[in-house]
N, C-alpha and C positions, 0 to 999 in steps of 0.2 A: 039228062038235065045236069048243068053244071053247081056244084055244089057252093057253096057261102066262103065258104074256106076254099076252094080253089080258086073263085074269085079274087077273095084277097091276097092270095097267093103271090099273083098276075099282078096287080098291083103293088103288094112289098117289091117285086123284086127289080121293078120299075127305078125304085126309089131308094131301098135299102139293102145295102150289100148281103148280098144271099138271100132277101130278103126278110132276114130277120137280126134281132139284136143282142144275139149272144151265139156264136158258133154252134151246138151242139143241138140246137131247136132246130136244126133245118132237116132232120131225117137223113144228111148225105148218107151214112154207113148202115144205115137200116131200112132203106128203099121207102117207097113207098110217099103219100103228100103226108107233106106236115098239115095240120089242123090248128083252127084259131080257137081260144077259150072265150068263151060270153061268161061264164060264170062258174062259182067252184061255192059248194057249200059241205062243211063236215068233212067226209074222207072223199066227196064227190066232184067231177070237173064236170059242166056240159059245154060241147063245141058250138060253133055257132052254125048251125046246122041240125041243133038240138041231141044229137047221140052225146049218151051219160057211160061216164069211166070212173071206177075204182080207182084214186089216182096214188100212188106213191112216189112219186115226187115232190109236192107238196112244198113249190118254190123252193125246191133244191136245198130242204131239210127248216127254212123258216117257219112253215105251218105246221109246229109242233103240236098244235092245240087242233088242227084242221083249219079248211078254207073258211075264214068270216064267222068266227068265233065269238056270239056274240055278246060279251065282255069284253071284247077287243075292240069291236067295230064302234060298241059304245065308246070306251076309252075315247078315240079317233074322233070321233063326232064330238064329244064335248071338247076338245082338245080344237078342235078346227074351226068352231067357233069364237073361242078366243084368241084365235089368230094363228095364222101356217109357219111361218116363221117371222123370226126377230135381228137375228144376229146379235142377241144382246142373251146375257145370260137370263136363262131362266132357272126355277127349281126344279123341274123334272131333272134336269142335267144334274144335281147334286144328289139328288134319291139314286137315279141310274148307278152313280159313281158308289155311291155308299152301299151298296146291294151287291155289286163285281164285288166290291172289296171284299165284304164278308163271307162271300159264296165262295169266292178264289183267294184263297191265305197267301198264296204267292204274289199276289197283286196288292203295293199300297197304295199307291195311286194309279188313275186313268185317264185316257184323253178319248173323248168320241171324234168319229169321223163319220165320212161316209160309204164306207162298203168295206169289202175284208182285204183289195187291193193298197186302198189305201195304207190300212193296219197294217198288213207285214211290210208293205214298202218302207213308213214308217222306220219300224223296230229297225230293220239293218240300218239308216241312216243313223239312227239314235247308237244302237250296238257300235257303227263304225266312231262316231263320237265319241263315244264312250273310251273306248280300246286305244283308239289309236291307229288303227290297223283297218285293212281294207279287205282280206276277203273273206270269203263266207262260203262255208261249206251245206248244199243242201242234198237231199236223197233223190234220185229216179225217181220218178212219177209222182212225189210229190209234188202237190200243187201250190201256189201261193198269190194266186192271181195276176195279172199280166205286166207288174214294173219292169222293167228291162233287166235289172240284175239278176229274177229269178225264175225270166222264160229261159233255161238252160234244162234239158231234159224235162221238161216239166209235164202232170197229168191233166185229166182233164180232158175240155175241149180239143187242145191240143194234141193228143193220143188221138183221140176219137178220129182226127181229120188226117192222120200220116206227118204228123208237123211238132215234133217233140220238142222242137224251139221254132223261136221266132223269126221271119224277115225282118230288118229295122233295128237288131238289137246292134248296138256295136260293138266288134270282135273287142275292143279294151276291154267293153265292161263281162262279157261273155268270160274273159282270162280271169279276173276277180272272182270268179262263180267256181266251186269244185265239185262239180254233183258226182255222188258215191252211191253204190247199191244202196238198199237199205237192210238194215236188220245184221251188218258185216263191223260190228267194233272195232274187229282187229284196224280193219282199212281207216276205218277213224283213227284210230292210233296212230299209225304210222301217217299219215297224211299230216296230223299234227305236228309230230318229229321233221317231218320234210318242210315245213313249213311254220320254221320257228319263230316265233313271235310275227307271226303274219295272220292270223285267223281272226278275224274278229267276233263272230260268232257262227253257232252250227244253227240251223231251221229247219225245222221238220212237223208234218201232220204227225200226234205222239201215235195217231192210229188213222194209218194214211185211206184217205177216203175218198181221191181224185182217180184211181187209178185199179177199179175194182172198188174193194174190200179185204182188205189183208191189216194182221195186226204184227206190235213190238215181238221178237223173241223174249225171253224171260233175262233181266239185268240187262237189256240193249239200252234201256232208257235210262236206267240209273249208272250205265257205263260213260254214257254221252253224259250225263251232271257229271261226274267226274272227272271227265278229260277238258270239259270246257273250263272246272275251277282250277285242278292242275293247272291249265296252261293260259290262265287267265281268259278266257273268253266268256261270252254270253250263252247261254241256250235259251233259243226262243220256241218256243211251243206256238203252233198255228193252231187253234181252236177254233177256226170258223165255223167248222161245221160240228164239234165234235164237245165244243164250248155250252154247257146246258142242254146239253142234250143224252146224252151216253151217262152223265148223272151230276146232282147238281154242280157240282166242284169239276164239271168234265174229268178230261180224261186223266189229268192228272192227280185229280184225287184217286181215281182208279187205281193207276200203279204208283202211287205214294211219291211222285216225282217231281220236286219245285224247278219249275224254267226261271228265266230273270227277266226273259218278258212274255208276254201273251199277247198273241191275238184273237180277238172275237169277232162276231157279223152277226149275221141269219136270224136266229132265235132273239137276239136283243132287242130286235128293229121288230118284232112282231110282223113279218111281212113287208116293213115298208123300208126302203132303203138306210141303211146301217154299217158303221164297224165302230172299232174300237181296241186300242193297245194298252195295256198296262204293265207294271211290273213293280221292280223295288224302287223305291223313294230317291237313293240317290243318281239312279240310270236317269227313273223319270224328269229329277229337278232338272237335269239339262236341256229340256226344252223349253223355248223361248215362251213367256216373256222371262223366265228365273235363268235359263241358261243360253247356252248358243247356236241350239238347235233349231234351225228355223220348222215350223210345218200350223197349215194354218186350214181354216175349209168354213166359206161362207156358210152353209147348211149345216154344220157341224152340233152336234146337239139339239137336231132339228126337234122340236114337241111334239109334233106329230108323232114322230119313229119313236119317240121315249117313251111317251103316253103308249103306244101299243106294245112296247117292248116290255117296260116295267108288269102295266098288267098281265102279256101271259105270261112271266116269269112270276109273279104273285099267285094265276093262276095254277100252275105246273106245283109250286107249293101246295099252294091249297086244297088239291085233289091227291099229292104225291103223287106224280104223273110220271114219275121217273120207274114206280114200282106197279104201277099198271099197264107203262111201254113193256117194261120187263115180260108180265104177262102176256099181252099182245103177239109180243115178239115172239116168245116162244111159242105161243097157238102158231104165229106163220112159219115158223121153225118147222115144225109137226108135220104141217101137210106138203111145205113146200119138199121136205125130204120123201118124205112119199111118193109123193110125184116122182123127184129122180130116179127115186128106188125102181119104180113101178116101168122108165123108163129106159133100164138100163143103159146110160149114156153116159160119157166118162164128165160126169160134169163136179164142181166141188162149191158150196154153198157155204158161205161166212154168215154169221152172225156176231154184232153185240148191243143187246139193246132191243134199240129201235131201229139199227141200220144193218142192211142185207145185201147179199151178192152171189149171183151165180156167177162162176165162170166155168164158160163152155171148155173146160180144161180138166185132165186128170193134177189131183194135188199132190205135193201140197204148194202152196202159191206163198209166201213171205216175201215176196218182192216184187219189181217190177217187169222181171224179166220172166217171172212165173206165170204172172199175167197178161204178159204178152204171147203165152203158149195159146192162149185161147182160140176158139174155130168163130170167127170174126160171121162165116156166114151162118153158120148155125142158130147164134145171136141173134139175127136178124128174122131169124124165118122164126125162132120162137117169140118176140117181140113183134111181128105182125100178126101171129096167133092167136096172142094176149089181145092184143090191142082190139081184133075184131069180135071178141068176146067179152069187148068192154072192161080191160085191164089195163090202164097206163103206166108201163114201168120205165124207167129212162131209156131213151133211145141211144145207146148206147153200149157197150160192153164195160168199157171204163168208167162207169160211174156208180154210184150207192144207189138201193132205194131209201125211201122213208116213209117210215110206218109211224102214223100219231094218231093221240089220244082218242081221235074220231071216230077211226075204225072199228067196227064190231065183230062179233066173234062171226056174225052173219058174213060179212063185206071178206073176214080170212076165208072161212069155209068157200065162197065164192070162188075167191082167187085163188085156190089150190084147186077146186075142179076145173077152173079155166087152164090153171099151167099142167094139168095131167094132159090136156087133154091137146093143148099144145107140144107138148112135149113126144106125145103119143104121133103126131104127127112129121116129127124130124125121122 
């Protein structure tokens, strides 16, 4: 009998390229049908065909509180009553804004948008304002969503598909783009020297999360402040995903490192479509209407995404959810290494937080090209393993999971006998 989701299948693809609407949802590199979601509640997804998944993706790190959180869905519904959107300013937009500020020191002011594409797109136009100057230096497999300037080696979907850059991008703006290993200062340096008074700013995941799981080496981050104030440039820190999540102040409270601008997404929007850039006061005054920055977005400060955004960030306070991920984290620490253990397989497991990563690789991985050592099929056969025992992990090699608030000690114990036992099976 044909199933619900293969149905729709048959129809997406009818109608929408691959048939679905974000590259990495289509299962190309891990066989197998993709399946549609009816519903997702807590740390749980069901297809529409009724089979229930432990899901750790959890819209690609926004359900930090879990699926339909309900605090959140309240927020939404009062909020959608008094109207979907305005295009006129409302107050949720000046709460959201006063909330970044105080969480993120680096940030005096902020502009909402809408997704994290837009954010980093943003910052280099503003950076390139700013400076003077036009190019921009970014790392391998860092990702920053699909503006043309910074599909140049980029992670991601694009990993995932054999496609580290884009068709469409034009070689001019591709020449502007300097993508460097990551976690290699030295090549920062001299890249600088070579390219004097030409950089306008450097951009980086500060703990890259498009392309695996791997973190900074120790002073790579405060090497990069350095060389961008030396030689007058910006550093922009991309916090989409890593922004309220990894801990309040992200990742740069972590290693004690101010960028000059930020970008946010995911967790802000509660779920519903989001971003947002910030930084210091006098980068920010350049944009229009105070400076000569153009950048504008009908939906921008939408109420809806604010209203769910503000709450679970109110939420995530109010339970300290940053030091019960912690907890979480480490219970799936615990058994997922066991599993390896138990597995003998040259596999190497990151953790920080709430965000995790196997790669089917001997370590140690600090780059992109460590990452790209990994056994691409092996990925795949334990990822349908998972998956038929009711484990949603990304389908992908190059991507993070994410573990939230939802999850129970129950829902980990689960999903480390499902990955022994997948694992047992390579």
């Amino acid at each position: 009998m044909t199933s619900r989701s293969s149905e729709l299948v048959a129809r997406a693809q009818k109608r929408i390229p691959g048939g679905v609407n974000s590259p990495v949802r289509a299962f190309r590199n891990v066989g197998g049908e993709l399946f549609f979601v009816a519903r997702g509640e807590g740390a749980r997804i069901w297809d529409v065909d009724g089979n229930e998944y432990i899901d750790y993706v959890g819209s690609w790190g926004a359900a930090i509180l879990g699926h339909a959180p309900k605090v959140v869905v309240e927020a939404v519904r009062d909020a959608a009553i008094r109207g979907l959107s305005f295009g006129i300013p409302n107050p949720l937009e000046v709460e959201m804004a006063e909330l970044i500020c105080e969480w993120m020191p680096s940030i005096d002011k902020v502009r909402m948008v809408n997704s994290g594409t837009e954010a980093t797109m943003s910052c280099i136009r503003l950076a390139r304002a700013f400076t003077g100057r036009d190019k921009i230096i970014k790392f391998d497999g860092c990702y920053h969503g699909h503006a043309d300037p910074l599909l140049v080696k980029t992670g991601s979907g694009a990993l995932t598909h054999g496609r580290p850059s884009s068709a469409g991008v034009p070689r001019a703006f591709a020449d502007l783009t300097i993508s460097l290993p990551f976690n290699n200062a030295d090549l920062v340096r001299k890249t600088f020297q070579k390219n004097k008074n030409g950089i306008a700013a450097v951009i980086l995941e500060a703990i890259p999360a498009n392309a695996g799981l791997y973190f900074p080496r120790e002073n790579f981050l405060s090497a990069l402040r350095e060389e961008c104030t030396t030689n007058g440039a910006l550093l922009i820190f991309d916090e989409v995903i890593t922004g309220f999540r990894v801990a309040r102040g992200g990742a740069q409270e972590i290693y004690g490192v101010k960028p000059d601008l930020t970008a946010l997404g995911k967790i802000i929007g509660g779920g519903l479509p989001v971003g947002a850039f910030g930084g210091r006061a006098e980068i920010m005054d350049q944009l229009s209407p105070d400076g000569p920055v153009y950048q504008a977005g009908t939906l921008s400060g939408n109420p809806l995404a604010l209203a769910a955004g503000l709450t679970q960030l109110r939420e995530l306070a109010r339970i300290n959810g940053w030091k019960l991920l912690e907890e979480i984290g480490a219970q799936f620490e615990e058994f997922a290494q066991a599993a390896i253990k138990d597995a003998t397989l040259n596999i190497t497991f990151h953790r920080l937080g709430s965000l995790f990563c196997l790669f089917f690789a001997e370590g140690p991985i600090v780059d992109l090209a460590g990452a790209q050592r990994s056994d691409l099929k092996m990925f795949a056969r334990f990822f349908q393993g998972c998956l038929k025992r009711g484990i949603y992990f990304a389908p992908s090699q190059f991507e993070t999971g994410f573990i939230s608030t939802a999850h129970t000690p129950e829902d980990i114990e689960r999903t480390g006998a499902a990955m022994r036992e997948a694992l047992g099976e390579l």
